[in-house]
N, C-alpha and C positions, 0 to 999 in steps of 0.2 A: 522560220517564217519565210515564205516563197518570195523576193521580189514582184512588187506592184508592176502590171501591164499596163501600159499607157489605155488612157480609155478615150472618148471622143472632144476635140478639143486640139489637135495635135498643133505641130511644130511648137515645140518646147522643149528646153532642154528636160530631159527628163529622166531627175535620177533618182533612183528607184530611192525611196526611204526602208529599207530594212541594213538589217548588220549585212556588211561587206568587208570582207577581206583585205585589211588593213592592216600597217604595222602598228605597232604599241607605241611607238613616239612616230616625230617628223625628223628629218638631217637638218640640223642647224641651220637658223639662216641670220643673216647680219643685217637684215635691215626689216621684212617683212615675208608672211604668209601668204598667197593669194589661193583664190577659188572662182573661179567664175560662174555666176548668179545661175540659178536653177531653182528644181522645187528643194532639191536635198543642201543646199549652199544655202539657201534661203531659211529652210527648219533649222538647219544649225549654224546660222548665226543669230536668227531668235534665241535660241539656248545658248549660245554665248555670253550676248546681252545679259538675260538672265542672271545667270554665272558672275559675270562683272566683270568680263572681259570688255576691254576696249576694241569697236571693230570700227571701220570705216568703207564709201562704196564708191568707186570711181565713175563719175559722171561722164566720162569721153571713153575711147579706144584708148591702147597704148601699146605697144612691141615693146618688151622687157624680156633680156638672154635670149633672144632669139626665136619667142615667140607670143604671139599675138593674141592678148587679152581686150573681151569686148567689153563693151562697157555695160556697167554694173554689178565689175567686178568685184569681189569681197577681198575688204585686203586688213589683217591683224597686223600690227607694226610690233617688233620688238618692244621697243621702248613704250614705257607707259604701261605693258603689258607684266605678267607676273613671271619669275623665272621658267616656270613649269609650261608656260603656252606649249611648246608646240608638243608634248604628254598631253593637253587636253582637247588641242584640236584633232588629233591624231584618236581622242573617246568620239569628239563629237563624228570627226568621220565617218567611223565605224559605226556610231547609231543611225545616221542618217541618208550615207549611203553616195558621201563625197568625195573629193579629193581637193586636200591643198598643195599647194608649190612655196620650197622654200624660195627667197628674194636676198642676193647680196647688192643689190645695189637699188637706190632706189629715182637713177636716173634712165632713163628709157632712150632705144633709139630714135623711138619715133611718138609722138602723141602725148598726152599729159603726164607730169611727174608725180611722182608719189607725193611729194608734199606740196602739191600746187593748189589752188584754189577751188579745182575741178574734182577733189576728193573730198570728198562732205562724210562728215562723225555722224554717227548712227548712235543710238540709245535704247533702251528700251522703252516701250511702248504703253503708252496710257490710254488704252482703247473702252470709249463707251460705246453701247451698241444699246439703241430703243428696242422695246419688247411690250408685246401687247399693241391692243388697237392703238393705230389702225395700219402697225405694221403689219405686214404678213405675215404669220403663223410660219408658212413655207419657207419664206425669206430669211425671216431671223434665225428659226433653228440650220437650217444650210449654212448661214455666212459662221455662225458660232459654231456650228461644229466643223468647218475649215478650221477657223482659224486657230481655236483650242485642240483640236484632235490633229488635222494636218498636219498644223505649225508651229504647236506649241505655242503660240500667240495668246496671253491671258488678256480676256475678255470682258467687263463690268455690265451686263443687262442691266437695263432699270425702263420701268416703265413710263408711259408718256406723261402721266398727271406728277411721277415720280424726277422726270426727267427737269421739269418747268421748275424744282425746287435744287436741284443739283447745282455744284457750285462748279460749272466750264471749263474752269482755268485748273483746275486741275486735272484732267486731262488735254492730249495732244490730241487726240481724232474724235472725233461723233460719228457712229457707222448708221445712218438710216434706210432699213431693207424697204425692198419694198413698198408702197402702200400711199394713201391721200394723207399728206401733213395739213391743208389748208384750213381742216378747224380746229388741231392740236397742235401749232405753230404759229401762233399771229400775236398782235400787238407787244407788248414788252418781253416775251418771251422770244416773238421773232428777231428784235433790236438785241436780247443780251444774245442772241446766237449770234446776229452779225458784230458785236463788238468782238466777243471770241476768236471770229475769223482775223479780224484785225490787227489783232492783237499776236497770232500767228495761230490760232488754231487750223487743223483741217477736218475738214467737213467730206464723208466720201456718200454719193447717193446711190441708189441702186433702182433701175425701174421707173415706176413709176413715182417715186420719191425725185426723182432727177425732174420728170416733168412738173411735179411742185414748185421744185427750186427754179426750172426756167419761167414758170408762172408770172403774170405780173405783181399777182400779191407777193409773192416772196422775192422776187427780184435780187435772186442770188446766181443767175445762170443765165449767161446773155446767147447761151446756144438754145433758140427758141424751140418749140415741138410746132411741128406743120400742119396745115390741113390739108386735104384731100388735091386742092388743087398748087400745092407747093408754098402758099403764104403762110407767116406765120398766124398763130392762130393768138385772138384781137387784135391781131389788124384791121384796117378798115380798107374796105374793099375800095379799088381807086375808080373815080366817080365816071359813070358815060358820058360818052360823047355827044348826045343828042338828050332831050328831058323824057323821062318814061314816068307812067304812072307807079307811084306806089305799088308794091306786092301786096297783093290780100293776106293777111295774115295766115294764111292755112299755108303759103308757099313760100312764105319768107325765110325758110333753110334750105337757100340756094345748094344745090350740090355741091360746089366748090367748098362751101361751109363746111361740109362733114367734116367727119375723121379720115384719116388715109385706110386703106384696104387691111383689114385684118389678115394678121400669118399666123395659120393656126398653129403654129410649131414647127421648124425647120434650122436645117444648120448654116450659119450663112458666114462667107467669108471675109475676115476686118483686115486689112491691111493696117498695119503699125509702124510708127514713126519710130526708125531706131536708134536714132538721135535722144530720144524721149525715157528718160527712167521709168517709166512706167512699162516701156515696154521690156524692161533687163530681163534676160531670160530666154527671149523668144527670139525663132531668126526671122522675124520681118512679117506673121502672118497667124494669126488661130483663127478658129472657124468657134462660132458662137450657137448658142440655144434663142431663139428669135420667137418670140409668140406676143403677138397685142398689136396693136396699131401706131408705138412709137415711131414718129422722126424726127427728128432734131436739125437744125443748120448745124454746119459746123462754125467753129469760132472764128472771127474774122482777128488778124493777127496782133492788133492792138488790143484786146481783150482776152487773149489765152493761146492756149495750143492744144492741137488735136490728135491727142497723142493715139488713136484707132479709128478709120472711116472705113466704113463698108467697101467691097470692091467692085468695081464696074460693074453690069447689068448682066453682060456677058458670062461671065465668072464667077457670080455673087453666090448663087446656089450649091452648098457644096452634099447636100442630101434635106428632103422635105418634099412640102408641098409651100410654094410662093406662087399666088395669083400675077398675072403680067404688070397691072398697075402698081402692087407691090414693091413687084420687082423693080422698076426704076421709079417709083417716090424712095426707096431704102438705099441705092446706088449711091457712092458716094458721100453720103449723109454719116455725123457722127456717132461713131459706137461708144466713143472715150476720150474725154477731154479734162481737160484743168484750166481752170480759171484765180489767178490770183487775188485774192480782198485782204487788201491791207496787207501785212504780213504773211498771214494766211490764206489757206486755197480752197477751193471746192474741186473733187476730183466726182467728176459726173459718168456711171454708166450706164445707156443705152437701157443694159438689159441687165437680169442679174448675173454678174460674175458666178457666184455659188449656186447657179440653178444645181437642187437637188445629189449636190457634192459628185457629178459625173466629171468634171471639165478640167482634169488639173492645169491648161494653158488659162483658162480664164483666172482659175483658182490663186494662180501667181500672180495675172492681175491686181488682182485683190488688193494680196497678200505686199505687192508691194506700193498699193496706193499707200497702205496702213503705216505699216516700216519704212520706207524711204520717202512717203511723201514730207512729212515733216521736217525732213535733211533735207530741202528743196527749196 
């Protein structure tokens, strides 16, 4: 099988997922394994997880033997681990198309230590994901077939009426693609979602799902969507200066009221906080799939972090068609944020990460709101 070509979507590490050229074990190491986060470090340490290996992912930078691991890096510790590690990461390699480094010490010259507070335990994953109205058809099958065929990420569909009866707390993530939750999410089914989150569940939205959640009914996402003329949308417009008549009712949807400019589809470029786990992986920048009329503020710092805003007005465009007003209502505005509730988070995307499985920079996105949000 040919090695995968990067497709659109770029700056990512990106390693190819097919058999590569590796030996049959790793050289001993006295303390740990490392791997630094990609799409193929990422597929195989889902399948370690799996497996029942112990992994862990480092939330900062570090210089360890004399070179320079970024953060989100995959690191298997000896101990704790089964005699055979480094024979199985040495299969997983080879299927996935990685590379690990042995570790004999696990003090660094520079940046966080291997057993510091700054390295969060990973698990495997108890992913539910809505299906059926009024998710998207498009959405859900894209996000499920990422994360099961991609990443080997096992995945639990259930449907929306199916969903309202499921018991939360057994799983760690609720993936909603897509789609209007506002009259299959309300009243006591809305409250057992927000206790979940509380409780540390994560919540990942995609789309128009995200603008639900920033909705006032669900009041899960204090990154508002805008209107037309940059206000969030129910606000109330601030009062003139002088007393005007009433508007006839035929003209009471003032312009400013609208939606912002629709993109009919274009690639537009997010800059990423690489401070941010969400962004492990990437060096500082993917270019996204943009269609609909979303914008979001971004989170103001007492309420989250914005872990992707779009880039300047100048530079936004990286292939499409973006109308001019478009183009700066979407400038600087959030592509990817997280917000903590309680315990738990909601990790909000703009757009969908899995539009139609082209993207693999977004697709790690994803991939790691799913698997490292919950170590967060």
């Amino acid at each position: 099988m040919p090695a995968a070509t990067p497709r659109p979507g770029r700056r990512v590490r990106y390693d190819p997922q097919a058999p590569a050229a590796a030996p049959e074990s790793l050289p001993p190491a006295r303390v740990a394994y490392l791997a630094p986060w990609g799409l193929g470090t990422a597929a195989a340490t889902v399948a370690a997880l799996a497996e029942g290996l112990q992994a862990q992912v480092a939330e900062r930078p570090f210089r360890l033997a004399g070179r320079e691991w970024p953060a989100g890096t995959a690191i298997f510790r000896v101990a704790g681990n089964p005699p055979d590690l480094a024979t199985r990461l040495a299969a997983l390699a080879r299927r996935h198309g990685t590379t690990f480094t042995a570790a004999d010490s696990g003090f660094p010259e520079s940046g966080i230590a291997l057993g510091s507070d700054r390295v969060r335990r990973l698990a495997p994953r108890r992913v539910l994901l809505a299906w059926g109205e009024p998710a998207s058809s498009l959405s859900a099958g894209a996000v499920r077939f990422v994360l099961e065929r991609r990443f080997g990420q096992a995945v639990s569909a259930v449907r929306l009426r199916a969903l309202r009866r499921a018991d939360l707390f057994r799983y760690d993530v609720l993936v909603l693609p897509a789609g209007d939750y506002a009259e299959a999410l309300t009243g006591p089914d809305l409250e057992r979602l927000r206790s979940w989150l509380r409780e540390g569940g994560t919540l990942v939205t995609l789309g128009e799902a995200s603008r639900w959640a920033a909705g006032e009914k669900a009041g899960l996402l204090a990154a508002r969507p805008e209107l037309r003329d940059g206000r969030p949308e129910g606000s109330e417009k601030p009062p003139a200066a002088s007393a005007a008549p009433a508007p006839a009712p035929e003209s009471a949807s003032a312009p400013g009221a609208e939606q912002p400019e629709e993109t009919p589809g274009a690639l537009l470029r997010v800059e990423l906080d690489p401070e941010h786990w969400l962004a492990a992986g990437s060096d500082g920048e993917v270019q996204v799939m943009v269609e609909g009329r979303r914008v979001f503020t971004p989170l103001s710092s007492d309420r989250g972090r914005n872990a992707g805003l779009y880039a300047a007005a100048e530079r936004l465009v990286a292939a499409g068609l973006v109308w001019p007003e478009a183009r700066q209502a979407l400038a600087g505005k959030a592509y990817l944020v997280e917000q903590p509730v309680g315990r738990g988070r909601v990790i909000a995307f703009a757009e969908d990460p899995a539009f139609r499985g082209m993207a693999p920079a977004t697709e790690l996105l994803l991939l790691n709101a799913v698997l490292l949000g919950p170590a967060f």
